[in-house]
C-alpha positions as CSV (number, residue, x, y, z in Angstrom):
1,X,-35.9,-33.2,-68.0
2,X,-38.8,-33.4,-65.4
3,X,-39.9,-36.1,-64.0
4,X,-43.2,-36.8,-63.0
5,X,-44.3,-38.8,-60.5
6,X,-47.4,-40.9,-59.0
7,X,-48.3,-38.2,-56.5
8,X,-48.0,-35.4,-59.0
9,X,-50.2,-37.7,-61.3
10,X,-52.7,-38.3,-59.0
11,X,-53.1,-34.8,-58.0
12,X,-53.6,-33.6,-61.6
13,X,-55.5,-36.4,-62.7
14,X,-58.0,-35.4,-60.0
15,X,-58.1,-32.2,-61.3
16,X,-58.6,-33.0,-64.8
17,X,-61.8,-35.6,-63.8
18,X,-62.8,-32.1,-62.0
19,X,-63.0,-30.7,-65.2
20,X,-64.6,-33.5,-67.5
21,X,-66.8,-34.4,-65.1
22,X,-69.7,-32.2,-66.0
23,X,-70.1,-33.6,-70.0
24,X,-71.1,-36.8,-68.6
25,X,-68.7,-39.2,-71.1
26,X,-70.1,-42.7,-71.5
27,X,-66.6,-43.7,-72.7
28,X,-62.9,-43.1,-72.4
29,X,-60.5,-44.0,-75.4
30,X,-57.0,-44.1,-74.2
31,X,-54.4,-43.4,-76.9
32,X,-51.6,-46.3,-76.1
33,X,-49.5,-46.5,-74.9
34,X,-48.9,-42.8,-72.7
35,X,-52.7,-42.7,-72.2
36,X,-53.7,-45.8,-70.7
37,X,-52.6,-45.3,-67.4
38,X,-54.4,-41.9,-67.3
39,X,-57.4,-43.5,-69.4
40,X,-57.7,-46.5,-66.2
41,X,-57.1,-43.7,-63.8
42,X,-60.2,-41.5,-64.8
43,X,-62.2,-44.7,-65.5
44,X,-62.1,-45.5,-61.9
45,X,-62.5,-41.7,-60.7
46,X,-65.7,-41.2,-63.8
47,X,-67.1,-44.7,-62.9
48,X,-67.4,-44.8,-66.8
49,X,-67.1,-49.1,-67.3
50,X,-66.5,-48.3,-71.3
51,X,-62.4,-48.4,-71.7
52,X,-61.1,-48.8,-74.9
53,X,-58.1,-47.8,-76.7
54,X,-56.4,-47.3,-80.1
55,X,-52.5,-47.2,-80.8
56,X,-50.3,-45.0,-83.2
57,X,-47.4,-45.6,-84.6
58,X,-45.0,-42.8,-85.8
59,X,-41.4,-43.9,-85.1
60,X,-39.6,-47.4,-86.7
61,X,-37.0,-47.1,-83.0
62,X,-35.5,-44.3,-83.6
63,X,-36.3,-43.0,-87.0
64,X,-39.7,-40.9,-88.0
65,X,-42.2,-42.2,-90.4
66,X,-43.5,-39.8,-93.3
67,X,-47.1,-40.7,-91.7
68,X,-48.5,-41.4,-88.9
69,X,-50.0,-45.0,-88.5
70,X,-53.5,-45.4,-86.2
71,X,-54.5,-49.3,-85.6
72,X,-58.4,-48.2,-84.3
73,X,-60.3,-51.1,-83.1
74,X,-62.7,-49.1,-80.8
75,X,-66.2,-50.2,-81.0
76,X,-68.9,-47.6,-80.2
77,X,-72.6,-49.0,-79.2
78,X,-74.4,-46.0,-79.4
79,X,-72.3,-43.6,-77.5
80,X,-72.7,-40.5,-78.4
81,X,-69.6,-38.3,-75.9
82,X,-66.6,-39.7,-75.6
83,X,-63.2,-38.6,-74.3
84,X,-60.1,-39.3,-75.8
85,X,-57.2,-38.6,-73.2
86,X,-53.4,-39.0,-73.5
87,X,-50.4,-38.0,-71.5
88,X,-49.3,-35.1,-73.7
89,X,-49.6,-33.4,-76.4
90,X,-45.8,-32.6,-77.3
91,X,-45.7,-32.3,-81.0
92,X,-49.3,-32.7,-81.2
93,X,-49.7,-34.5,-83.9
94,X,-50.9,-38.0,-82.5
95,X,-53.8,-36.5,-81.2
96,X,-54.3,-34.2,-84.2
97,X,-54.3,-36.8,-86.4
98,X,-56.4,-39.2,-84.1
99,X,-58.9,-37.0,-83.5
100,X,-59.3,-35.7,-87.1
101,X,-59.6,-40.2,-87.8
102,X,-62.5,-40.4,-85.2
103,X,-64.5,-37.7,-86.0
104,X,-64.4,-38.5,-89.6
105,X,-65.2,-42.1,-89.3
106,X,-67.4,-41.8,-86.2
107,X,-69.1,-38.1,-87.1
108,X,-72.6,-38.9,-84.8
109,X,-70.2,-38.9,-81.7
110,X,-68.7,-36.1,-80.2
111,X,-65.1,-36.1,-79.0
112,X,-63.4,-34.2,-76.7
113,X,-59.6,-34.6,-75.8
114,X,-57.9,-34.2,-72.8
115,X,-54.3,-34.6,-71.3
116,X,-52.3,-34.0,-68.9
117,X,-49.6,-32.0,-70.2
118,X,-49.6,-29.5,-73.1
119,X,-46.6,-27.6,-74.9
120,X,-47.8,-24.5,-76.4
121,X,-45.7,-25.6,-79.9
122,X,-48.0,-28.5,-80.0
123,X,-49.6,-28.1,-83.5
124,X,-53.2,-29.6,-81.2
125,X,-54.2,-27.7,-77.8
126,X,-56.4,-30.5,-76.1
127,X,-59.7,-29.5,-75.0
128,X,-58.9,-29.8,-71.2
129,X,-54.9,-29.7,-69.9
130,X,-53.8,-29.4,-66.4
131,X,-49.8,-28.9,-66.8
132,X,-48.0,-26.5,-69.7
133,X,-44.9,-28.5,-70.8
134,X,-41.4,-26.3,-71.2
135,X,-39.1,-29.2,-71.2
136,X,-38.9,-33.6,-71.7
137,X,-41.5,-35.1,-69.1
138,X,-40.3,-38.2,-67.8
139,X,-43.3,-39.9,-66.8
140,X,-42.9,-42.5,-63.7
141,X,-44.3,-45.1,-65.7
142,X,-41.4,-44.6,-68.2
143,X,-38.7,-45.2,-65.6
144,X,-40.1,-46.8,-62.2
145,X,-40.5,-50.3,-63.6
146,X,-37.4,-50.6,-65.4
147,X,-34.9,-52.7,-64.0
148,X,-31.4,-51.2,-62.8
């Protein structure tokens, strides 16, 4: 397991604004709940105002659903790039799935994903990545706040 903390998130999420930057997104969907720090981080760093977010749901505790559920409650005012950002894409298929949803219910926008950490058995390579994933990332929003 690796953890991952603030500094090492700040860094990379530098890096990845680095990279967006350029495309000019007028608004940042943030895939709860792994990608709302991120999504809040790059926000402030884009000066993009337009946050929203949509949230998945593909485990009942501990046991995997046959489908992957997306509660989507973004809405778009004319926007026309958006990025959709996430801490990882481990399995992939969150963000496979969420950006297949978006671009068939909102096809006039384009959508580009981004995260901070990819595994290369991920069935979805996001469009921008800063860190390939060999092992669990233990994320220091997962374990910093957490009593005892």
């Amino acid at each position: 397991m690796k953890y991952y903390n603030y500094e090492n998130f700040k860094n990379d999420t530098n890096k990845l604004i680095k990279k967006v930057r350029p495309l000019e997104f007028e608004m940042i969907v943030g895939i709860a709940r792994g990608g709302l720090t991120l999504a809040h981080s790059m926000a402030e760093g884009l000066d993009i105002r337009e946050v929203q977010t949509l949230r998945t749901e593909l485990y009942d505790k501990t046991c995997k659903r046959e489908e992957l559920s997306i509660f989507d409650s973004c809405k778009f005012d004319g926007e026309k790039r958006v990025l959709v950002v996430d801490d990882i894409a481990d399995s992939g298929e969150t963000l496979d799935a969420i950006m297949k949803h978006l671009k068939s219910k909102y096809s006039d926008i384009e959508f580009t994903s981004a995260a901070l950490f990819y595994k290369k058995t991920s069935i979805y390579e996001p469009d921008f990545w800063i860190n390939e994933a060999n092992e669990w990332v233990e994320f220091f929003w997962e374990k910093d706040f957490k009593e005892g």
